[in-house]
N, C-alpha and C positions, 0 to 999 in steps of 0.2 A: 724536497718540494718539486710539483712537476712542471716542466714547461710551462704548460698552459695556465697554472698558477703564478707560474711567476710572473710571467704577463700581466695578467690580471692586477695583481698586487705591485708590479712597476707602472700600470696605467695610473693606476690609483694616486701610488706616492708622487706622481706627476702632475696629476691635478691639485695633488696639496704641498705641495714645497713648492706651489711659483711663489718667484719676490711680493713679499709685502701682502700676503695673503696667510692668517691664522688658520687654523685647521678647522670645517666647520665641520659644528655636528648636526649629527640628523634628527631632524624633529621625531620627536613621541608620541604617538596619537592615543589619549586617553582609553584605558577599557570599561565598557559600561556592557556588564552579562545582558542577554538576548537571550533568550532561548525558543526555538520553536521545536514542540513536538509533535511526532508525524511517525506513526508506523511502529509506533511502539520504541522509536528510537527519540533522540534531546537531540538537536543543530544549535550549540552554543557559537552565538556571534557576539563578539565583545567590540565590533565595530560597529553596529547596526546604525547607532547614532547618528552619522555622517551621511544617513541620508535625508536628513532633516536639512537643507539648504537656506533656511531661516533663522536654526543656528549659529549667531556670531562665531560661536567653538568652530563650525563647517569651515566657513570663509577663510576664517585665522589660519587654520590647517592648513587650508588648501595654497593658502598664502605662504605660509612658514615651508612648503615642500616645495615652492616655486624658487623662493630666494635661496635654501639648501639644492637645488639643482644647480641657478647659477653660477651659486659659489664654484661648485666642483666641477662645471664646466666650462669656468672663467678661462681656464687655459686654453680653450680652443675655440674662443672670440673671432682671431685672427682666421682662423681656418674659417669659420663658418661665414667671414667677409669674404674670403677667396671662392668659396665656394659658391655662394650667391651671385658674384660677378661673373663665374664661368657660367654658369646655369642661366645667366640673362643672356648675357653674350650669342647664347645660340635660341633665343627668341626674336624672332622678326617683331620687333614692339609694334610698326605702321602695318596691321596685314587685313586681307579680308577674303571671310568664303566666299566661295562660287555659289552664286545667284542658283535660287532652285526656284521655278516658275509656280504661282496658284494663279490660273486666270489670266490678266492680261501685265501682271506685275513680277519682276521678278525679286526676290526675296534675299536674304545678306545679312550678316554680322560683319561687323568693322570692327578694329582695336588701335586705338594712339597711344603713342609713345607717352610714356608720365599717369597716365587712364590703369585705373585698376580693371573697368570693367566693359563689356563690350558695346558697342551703339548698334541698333538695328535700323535697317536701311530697307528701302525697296526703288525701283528705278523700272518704265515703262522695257517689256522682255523683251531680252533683245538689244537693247541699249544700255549707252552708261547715265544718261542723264536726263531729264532732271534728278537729282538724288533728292529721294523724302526721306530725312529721316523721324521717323515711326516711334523711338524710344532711344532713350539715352541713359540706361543702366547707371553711369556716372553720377548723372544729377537726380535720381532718386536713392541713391547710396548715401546723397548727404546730410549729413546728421547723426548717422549712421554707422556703428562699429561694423554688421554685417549687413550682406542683401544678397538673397538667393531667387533667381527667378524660377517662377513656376511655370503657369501655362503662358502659351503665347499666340493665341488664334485669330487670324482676321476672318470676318465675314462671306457666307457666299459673295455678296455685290461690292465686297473690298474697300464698304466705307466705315466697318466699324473693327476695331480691334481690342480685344479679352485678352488682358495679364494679371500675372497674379506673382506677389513677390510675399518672402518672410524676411523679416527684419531684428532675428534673432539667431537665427541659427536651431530654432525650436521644430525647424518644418513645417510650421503654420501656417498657408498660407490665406491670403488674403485677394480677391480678384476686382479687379479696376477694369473702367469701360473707357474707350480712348474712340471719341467721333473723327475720325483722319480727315475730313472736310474741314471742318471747322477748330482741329486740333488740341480741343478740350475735354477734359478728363471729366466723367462727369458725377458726382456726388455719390452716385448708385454706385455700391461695393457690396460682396460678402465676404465673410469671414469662413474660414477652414474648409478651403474648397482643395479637393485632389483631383478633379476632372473635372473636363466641362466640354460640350457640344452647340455649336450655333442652328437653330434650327432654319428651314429656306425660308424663312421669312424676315432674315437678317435681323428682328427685334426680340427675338427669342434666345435664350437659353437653356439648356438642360445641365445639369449640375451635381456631384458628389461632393458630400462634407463627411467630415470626419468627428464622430465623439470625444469632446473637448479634454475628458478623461484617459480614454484606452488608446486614443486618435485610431479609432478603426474607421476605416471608412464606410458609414452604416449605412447613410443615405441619400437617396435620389428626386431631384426639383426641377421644378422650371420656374422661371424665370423670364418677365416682360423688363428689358433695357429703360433705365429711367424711371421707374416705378416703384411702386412696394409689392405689384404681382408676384408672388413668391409662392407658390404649393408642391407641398409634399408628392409625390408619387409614388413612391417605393421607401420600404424600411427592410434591411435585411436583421435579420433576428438570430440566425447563428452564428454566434460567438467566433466559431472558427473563418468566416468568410469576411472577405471586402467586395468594395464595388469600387466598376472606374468606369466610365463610361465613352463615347466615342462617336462622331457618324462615320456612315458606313461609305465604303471608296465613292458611289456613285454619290454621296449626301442625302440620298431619299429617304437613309434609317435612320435611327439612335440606336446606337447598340449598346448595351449594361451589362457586362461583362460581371459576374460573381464570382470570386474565386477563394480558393483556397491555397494550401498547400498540394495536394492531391487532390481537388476533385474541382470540376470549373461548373458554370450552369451559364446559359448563355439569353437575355430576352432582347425584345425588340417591341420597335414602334416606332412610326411613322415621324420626318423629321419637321413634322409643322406642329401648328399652336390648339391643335385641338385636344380633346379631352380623352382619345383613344389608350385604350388600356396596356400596358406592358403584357407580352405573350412570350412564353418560352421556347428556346426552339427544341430544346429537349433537355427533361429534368434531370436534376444534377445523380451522379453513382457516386458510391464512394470508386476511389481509384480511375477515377474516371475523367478525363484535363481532353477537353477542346475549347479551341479561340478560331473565331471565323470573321469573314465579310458577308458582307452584300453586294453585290453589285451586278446589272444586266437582269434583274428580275429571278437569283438564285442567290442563295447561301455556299459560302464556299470553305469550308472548316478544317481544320487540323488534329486530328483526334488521334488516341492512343486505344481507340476502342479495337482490342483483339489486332492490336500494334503498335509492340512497345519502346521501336523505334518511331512512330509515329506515320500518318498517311493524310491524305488528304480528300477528302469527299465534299459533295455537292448534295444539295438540297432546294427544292420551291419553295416557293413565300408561301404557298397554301399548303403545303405537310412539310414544313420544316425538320420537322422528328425522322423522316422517312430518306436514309442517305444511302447514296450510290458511291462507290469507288471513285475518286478521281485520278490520283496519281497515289499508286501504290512501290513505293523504294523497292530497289534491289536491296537483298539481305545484305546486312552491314551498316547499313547507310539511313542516314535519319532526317526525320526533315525539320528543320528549326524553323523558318517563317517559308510568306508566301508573299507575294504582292503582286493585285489584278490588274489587266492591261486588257483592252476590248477584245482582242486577238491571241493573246499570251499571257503564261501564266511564268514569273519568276520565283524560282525558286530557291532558298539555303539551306544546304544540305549538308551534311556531316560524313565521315568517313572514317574510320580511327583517326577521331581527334582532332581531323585535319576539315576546316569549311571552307565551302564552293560555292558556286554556284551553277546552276541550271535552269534553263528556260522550254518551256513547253508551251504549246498549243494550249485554246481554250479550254480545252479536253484532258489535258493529259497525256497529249500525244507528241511524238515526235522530240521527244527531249536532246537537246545539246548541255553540252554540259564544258562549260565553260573552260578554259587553261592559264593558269598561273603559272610563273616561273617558279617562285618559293614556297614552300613544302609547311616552312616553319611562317606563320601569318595569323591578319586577325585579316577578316571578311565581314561586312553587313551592308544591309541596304542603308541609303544614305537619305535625304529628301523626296521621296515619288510623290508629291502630291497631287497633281496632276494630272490624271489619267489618261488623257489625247495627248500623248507624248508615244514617239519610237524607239525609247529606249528606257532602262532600266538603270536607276543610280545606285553606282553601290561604292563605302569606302571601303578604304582597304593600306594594311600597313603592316608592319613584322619589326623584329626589333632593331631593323638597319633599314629599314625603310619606311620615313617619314608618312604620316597620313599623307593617304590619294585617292582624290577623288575619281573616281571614273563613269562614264556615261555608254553603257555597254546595249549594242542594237539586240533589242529584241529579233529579227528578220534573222541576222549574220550570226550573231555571237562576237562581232568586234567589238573591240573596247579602243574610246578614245580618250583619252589621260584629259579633265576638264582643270586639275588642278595639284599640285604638290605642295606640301607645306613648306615655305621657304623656312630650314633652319641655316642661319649663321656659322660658320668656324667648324662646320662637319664633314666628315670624311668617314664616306662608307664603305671603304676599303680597308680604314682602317679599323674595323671591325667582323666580328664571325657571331654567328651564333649557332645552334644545332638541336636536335631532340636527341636527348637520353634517355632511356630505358632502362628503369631500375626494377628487380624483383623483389617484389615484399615477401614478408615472413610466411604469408599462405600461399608463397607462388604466383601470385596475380601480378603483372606488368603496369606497372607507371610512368606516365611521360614526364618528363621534365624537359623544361625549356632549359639550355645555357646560352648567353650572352658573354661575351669578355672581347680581350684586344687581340686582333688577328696573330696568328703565329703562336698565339698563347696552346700550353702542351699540359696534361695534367699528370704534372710530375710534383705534386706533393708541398710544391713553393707556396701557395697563393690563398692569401685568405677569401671566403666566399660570402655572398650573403644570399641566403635561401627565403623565399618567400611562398605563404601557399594562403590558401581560402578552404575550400572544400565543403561549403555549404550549399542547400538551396537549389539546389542543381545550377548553380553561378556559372556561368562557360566564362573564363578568363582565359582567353587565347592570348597570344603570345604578340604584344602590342609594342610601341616605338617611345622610349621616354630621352630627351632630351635632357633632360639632367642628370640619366643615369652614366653617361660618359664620363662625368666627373669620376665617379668610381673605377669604372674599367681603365680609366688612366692611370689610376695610381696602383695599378695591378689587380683588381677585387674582380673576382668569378664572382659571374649573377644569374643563381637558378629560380627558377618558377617549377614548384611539384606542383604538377593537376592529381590530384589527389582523388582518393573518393569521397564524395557527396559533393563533389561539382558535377556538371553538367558537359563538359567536353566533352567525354567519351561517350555520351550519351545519356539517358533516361537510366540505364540499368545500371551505370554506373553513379548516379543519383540517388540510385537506389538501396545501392550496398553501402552507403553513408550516411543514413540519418535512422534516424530512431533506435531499434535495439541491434543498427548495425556500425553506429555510430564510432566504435570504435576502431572503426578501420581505418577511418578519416585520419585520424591522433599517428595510428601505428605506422600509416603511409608515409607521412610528413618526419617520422623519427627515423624508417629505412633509409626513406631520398635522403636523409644526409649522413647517417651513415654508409651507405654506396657510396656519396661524393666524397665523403675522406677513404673512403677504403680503395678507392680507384684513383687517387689523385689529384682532385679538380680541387683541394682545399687541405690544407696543410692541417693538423690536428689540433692546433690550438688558435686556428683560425676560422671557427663557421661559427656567423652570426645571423641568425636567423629575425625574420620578422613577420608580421600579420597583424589587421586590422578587423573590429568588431567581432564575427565570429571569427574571421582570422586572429585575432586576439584571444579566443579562446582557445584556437589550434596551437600558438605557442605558448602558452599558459599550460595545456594538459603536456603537451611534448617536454616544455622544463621540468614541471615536474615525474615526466617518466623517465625522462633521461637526460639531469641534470649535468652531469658530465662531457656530455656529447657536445656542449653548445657553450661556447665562449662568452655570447651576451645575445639580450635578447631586446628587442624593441618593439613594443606592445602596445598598438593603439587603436583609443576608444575600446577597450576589450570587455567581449561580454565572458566573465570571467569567475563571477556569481549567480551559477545558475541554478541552484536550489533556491536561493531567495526570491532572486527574479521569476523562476517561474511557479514558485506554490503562491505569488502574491497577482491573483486577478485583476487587479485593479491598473497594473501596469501598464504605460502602451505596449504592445504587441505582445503580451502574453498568450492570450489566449489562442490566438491565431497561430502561432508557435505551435501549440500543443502535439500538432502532426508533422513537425519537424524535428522536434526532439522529445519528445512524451509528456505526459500529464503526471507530475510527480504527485500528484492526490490519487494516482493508482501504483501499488506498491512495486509491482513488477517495472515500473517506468523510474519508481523514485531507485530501486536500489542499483538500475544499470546507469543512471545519471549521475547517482553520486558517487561510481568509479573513478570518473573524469572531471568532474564540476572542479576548475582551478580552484579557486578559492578556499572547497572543503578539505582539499588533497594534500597544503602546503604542512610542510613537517620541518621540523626540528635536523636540517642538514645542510650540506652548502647547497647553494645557487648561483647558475651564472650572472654577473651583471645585468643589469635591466634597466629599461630606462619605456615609464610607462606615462602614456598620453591619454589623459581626459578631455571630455571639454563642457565645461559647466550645462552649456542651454542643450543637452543632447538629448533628443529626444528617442531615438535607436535604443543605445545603452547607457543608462545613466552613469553620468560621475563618479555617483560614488562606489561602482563594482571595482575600476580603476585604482580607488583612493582607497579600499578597504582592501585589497588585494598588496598593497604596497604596506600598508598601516600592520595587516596580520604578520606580512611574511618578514619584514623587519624586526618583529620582536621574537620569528621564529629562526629566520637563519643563521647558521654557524660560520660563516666565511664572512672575510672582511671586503666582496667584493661590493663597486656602488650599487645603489640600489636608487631609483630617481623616482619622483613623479613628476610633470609638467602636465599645471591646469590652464587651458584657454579659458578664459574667464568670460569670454566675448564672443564666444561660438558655437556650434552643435557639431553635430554625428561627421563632418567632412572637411569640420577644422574652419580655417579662414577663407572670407569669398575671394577678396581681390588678389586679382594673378600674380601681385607683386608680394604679397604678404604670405602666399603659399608657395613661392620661391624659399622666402626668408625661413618659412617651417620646414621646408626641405634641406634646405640647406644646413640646420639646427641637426635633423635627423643625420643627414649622412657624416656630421661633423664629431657625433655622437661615435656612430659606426667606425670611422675611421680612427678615433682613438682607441678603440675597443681591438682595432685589429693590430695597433701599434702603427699606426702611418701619422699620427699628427702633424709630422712635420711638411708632409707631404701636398 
């Protein structure tokens, strides 16, 4: 038997001979034949059932896999009490951001100690007091298993404020009017709203909702405060696009942003109560992605047009369509956002992998380009809402340095530190992290992030746990988690592969990962860990890999390509079943999909999909341990890809290792809202992890 079996199989007999604990078994999930044919081929699904959630059978299951989880991970109760204490521990529970100015008020979230959820505050700029608080997240959570905020906007004249919360976990949400004078919420709501803009007339709205079915976001409204005024103004009609809507820096616009996968379209219109038409600034291409402002009486855009790193041009209100160069990159270097200043133009920028920032003239001219200490970081623009301001907010963090806020001079290029995240019991010394470069099987270069405890040497000891995404053009730079020291304490290497079909490396690197190139994404994430054991950083019967949603489908295809390689795996919200989910239109986000991962109603899309589709691929062989996370109200990936994905591979696999589901019964696509309850699921996960690598005791 090998090492890494036997591991396995001593984790196992350990969660089942504690005292007073019989051996449980693993529920059964009924077969009921499915078949769908397509292409001349049958997709026999004997799970299909399970997605009927009205089904008592559904519940029962999903029930019977919760209680067979606990069971078998009764033994590490204890651990996952320790490990929620340490992971508080280094949460400031009293803390609050730095005040970012709209107007003459400056703006704030607040957190109390025992408070799940945060209080929103505003205080005259400049000062600390009088404090108004604005919204109390807390007391409209109650009653409440979940509560997700959506939009949060105050008014030009700062007396009226737009939110919007879901109360499920489903992404639905819902927008509420709050008159801050008189501090009454008032009757007037809509339902399934994903954007919204105040127009200068403070009584006005404009608005995005989403199809109660597909939740695409099809359409655009306005909206009179107090009223039943409500008219339609736009319906987008291809399948593949959404809308969000926006004003533009100076407020003079609404902007309606269309998007796709690959291709944007962009309209406008004047930000009052009139009847003026939506105009396009230039009709949508295929392959074609610009996102712009307004402001100063020009359009200021970010297009891939003949640059595919991206560039940035300007346009009049009267030839919108008609665009001039404004800042054209150096080769290499790409531009992710922008944000206007009456004088200066900031900017984030990319570099191998690495973002920055840079600030230029109205024009384009004169670029500084900003200097960081660490190499390995995450960067982005922070609050700019206010445009007569001298400086540009942007945060910034890395996986040993706590978010920070900074307020960097447009004029100099100085940055002055506005704020640090107090964590508790932390010591940044006592920590390293670094970039890796691993070569994949066609030669192509990948970075990976590692994390561990300083002094740490890869020499073959240390179990690791590898994480990746690679969807979407997702840029997951290399960020600061506070709970993740729990692990690097107990010796666990922790890598991040940027993989392809993220967006780090750029556009082209987004590119060589979705659709029929999609399987580079899979093969990336199967090198990164073989490199990390072949070089040291993880001993071979210790890498534990994980991902979430399409990350979930990343270690979903990687188990099954290289089921050997990988000790256990931890799989949440995983889209996992993707022939079904996507030959089924009626889905949310199918359709819109379809340029991400193909149209399996065309044959050449279905036969490259269902190389990799987890679900179709699992066989009759051993698998590493798994421990896979649904969560009922999901409206991302449903449930039951999760629940049929554990239901198949159970009655397929040959190895006696666990195999788990755990369903949130009480939540969607991001799990639990309150900070305290997604400690406790954190700590469930690493308590998981940690038996898997043989540390329980630890």
């Amino acid at each position: 038997m090998s090492t890494r079996k036997q591991v396995a199989r001593g984790a196992l007999l350990l969660a089942l001979s504690a005292p007073g604990l019989s051996q449980p078994q693993p529920p059964k999930a009924k077969q009921i034949p499915h078949v769908t044919k397509i292409h001349g081929q049958e997709l026999l699904d004997n799970y299909f059932w399970l997605r009927d959630r009205k089904d008592p059978d559904t519940l029962a299951y999903l029930r019977k896999e919760n209680a067979y989880c606990d069971k078998v991970l009764a033994p590490t109760a204890g651990l996952q009490k320790t490990l929620y204490q340490e992971m508080l521990s280094r949460v400031q529970e009293d803390d609050q951001r730095a005040p970012y100015r709209i107007g003459k008020y400056g703006y704030y979230a607040r957190t109390k100690k025992g408070k799940s959820y945060a209080i929103y505050c505003r205080v005259p700029w400049g000062k600390e007091k009088p404090v108004e608080v604005l919204l109390d997240a807390n007391a409209l959570a109650k009653g409440h298993d979940y509560l997700g905020m959506g939009s949060f906007e105050v008014s030009p004249d700062s007396n009226w404020l737009a939110y919007s919360v879901d109360i499920t976990g489903y992404r639905q949400y819902r927008l509420h009017f709050k008159d801050l004078r008189t501090k009454q919420v008032t009757t007037d709501s809509l339902e399934r709203v994903t954007s919204m803009a105040w127009a200068q007339d403070n009584k006005t709205i404009f608005f995005t909702t989403e199809d109660p079915v597909t939740k695409r976001s099809d359409k655009f409204w306005r909206h009179t405060v107090g009223t039943k005024d409500t008219r339609l103004l736009y319906t987008e009609k291809d399948e593949l696009f959404d809308l969000t809507c926006a004003p533009s820096r100076d407020q003079a616009m609404v902007l309606l942003h269309c998007y796709s996968k690959t291709s944007t379209e962009m309209r406008f219109r004047p930000a009052d109560a009139s009847e003026t038409a939506l105009q396009v600034v230039r009709p949508r291409e295929a392959d074609h992605e610009y996102w712009g402002d307004f402001y100063q009486g020009r359009f200021v855009l970010r297009t891939n047009l003949k640059a595919p790193m991206f560039k940035v041009v300007q346009a009049s209100a009267e030839q919108p369509g008609q665009w001039k160069d404004l800042f054209v990159p150096a080769e290499g270097t790409q531009v992710d956002q922008f944000c206007l200043f009456p004088q200066h133009i900031a900017l984030e920028v990319r570099r191998s992998g690495v973002p920055g920032l840079a600030i230029s003239d109205s024009q384009g001219q004169n670029l500084k380009e900003i200097q960081f200490k660490e190499t390995v970081r995450s960067l982005s623009f922070g609050e700019n809402e206010d445009v007569d301001l001298n400086y540009v907010r942007v945060e910034y963090e890395s996986p040993v340095t706590p978010p920070t806020t900074y307020d960097v001079s447009l004029k100099s290029g100085a940055l002055r530190k506005v704020r640090q995240q107090p964590v508790p019991n932390y010591n940044a010394r006592q920590y390293s992290c670094q970039r890796w470069n691993v070569t994949a099987r066609d030669g192509v270069t990948v970075p990976v992030t590692l994390v561990y405890k300083a002094g740490t040497k890869p020499d073959q000891s240390h179990p690791l746990l590898m994480e990746g995404y690679g969807s979407y053009g997702s840029i997951d730079d290399p960020y600061f988690s506070a709970s993740l020291f729990s692990l690097l304490d107990r010796g666990v290497v922790y890598a991040y592969a940027h993989i392809r079909g993220g967006g780090e490396m750029g556009e082209p690197w987004r590119m060589a990962g979705r659709m029929m190139t999609k399987m580079n994404t899979f093969n990336d994430f199967v090198d990164c860990g073989q490199d990390l054991v072949d070089k040291g950083w993880s001993r071979a019967d210790g890498l534990v890999i994980t991902g979430g949603s399409a990350g979930g489908l990343l270690v979903g295809a990687a188990a099954n390509q290289r089921p050997g390689l990988f000790h256990a795996v931890l799989c949440k919200v995983p889209f996992v079943d993707v022939m079904n989910t996507m030959l089924d239109a009626s889905l949310p986000l199918t359709t819109s999909e379809y340029i991400e991962w193909g149209n399996p109603n065309e044959k050449p899309a279905f036969d490259y999909m269902l190389q990799y589709s987890p679900y179709d691929n699992l066989q009759a062989k051993a698998y590493p341990s798994m421990l896979v996370k649904v969560s009922l109200n999901d409206s991302q990936v449903p449930y039951w890809e999760g629940a049929k994905f554990v239901a198949k591979l159970r009655a397929l696999k040959t190895d006696d290792h666990p195999l788990l589901l755990k369903s949130n019964l009480k939540a969607g696509h991001g799990g639990s809202s309150g900070r305290y309850d997604r400690l406790k699921e954190r700590a469930f996960d690493y308590a998981y992890i940690l038996w898997q690598m043989g540390l329980l005791k630890n």
